[in-house]
C-alpha positions as CSV (number, residue, x, y, z in Angstrom):
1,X,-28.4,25.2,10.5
2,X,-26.3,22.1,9.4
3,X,-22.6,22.0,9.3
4,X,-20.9,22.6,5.9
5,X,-18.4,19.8,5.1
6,X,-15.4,20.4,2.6
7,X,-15.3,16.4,0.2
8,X,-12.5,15.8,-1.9
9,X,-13.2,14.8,-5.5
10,X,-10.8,12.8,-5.6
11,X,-9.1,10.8,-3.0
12,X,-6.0,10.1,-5.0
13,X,-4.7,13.5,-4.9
14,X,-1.3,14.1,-2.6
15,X,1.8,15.7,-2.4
16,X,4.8,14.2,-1.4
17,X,5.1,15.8,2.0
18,X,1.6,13.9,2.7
19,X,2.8,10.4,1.6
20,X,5.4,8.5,4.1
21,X,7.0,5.3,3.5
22,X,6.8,2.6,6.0
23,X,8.0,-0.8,4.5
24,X,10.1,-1.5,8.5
25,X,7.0,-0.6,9.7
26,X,4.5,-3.4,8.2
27,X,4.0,-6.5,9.7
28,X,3.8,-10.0,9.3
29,X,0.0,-10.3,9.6
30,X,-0.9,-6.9,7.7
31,X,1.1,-8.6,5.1
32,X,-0.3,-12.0,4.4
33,X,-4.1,-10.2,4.6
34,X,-2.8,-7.8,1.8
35,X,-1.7,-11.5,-0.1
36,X,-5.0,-13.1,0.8
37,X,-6.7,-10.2,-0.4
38,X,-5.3,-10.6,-3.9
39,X,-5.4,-14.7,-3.9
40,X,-9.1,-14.1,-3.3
41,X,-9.2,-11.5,-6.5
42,X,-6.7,-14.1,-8.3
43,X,-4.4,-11.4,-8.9
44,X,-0.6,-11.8,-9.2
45,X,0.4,-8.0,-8.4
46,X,-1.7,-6.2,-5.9
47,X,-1.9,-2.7,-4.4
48,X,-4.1,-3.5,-1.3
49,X,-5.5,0.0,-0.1
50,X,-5.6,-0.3,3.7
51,X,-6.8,1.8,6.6
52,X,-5.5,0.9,10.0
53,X,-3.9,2.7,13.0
54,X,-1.0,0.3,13.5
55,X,0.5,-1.2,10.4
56,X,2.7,-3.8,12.3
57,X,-0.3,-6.1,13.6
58,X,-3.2,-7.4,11.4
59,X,-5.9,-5.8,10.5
60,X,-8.3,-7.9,13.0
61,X,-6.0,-6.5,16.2
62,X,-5.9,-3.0,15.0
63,X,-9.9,-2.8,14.0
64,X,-8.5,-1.7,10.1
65,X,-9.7,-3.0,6.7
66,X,-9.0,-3.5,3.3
67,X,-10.8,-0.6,1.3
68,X,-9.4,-1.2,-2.1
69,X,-7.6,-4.1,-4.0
70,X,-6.1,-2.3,-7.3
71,X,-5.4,-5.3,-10.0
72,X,-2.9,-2.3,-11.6
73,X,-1.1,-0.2,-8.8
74,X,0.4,2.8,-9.7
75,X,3.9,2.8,-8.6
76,X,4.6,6.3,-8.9
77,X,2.9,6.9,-5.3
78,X,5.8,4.8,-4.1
79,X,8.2,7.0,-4.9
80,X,6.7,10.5,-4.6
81,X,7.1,10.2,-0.5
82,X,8.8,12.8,1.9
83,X,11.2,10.0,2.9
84,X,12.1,9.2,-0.5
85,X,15.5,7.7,0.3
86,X,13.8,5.1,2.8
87,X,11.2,4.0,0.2
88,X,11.9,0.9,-1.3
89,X,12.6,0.9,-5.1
90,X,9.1,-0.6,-5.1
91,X,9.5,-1.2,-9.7
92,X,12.9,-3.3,-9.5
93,X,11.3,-5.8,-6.7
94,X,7.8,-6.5,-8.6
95,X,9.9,-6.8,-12.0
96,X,11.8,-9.1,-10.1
97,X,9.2,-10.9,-9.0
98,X,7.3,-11.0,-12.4
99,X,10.0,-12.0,-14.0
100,X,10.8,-14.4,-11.6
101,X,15.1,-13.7,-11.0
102,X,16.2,-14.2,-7.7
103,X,16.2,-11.1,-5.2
104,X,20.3,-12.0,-4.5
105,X,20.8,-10.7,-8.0
């Protein structure tokens, strides 16, 4: 007999108590591949989907990848996290940045 294996349909689906926020967490290198990843797309706003064991190196050093590029990220997965009140207000920096104001402000 074969071995009977349970497949989401859909592998957007979580609760809050599965999502954690980890902004402190992310390095340097992680990051500029997640900027690459949309230059190469010509994108201005990016939700890089990423898989790796240790989000504070780059991709390369921790064997991860790039799954997904989303052109139109939904933000409403940045704030439905068990640590809300670490989790970035993730909306006010990309208007920010759209609109092009200056963080200070």
């Amino acid at each position: 007999g074969g071995m009977r294996v349970r497949v989401k349909t859909a592998s957007n689906e979580s609760a809050e108590c599965d999502c954690e926020s980890v902004p402190s967490r992310v390095g340097k290198g992680l990051e500029e591949e997640g900027r690459h990843a949309a230059a190469v797309l010509g994108v201005r706003l990016a939700g890089p989907d990423v898989l790796t064991r240790d989000p504070s190196v780059s991709l390369a050093t921790s064997g991860g990848a790039i799954v997904d590029v989303n052109a139109a990220p939904g933000l409403h997965y940045h704030y439905q996290t068990r640590n809300r009140a670490e989790s970035p207000p993730v909306a006010v920096a990309i208007l920010r940045c759209l609109l092009e104001l200056d963080p200070a402000t």
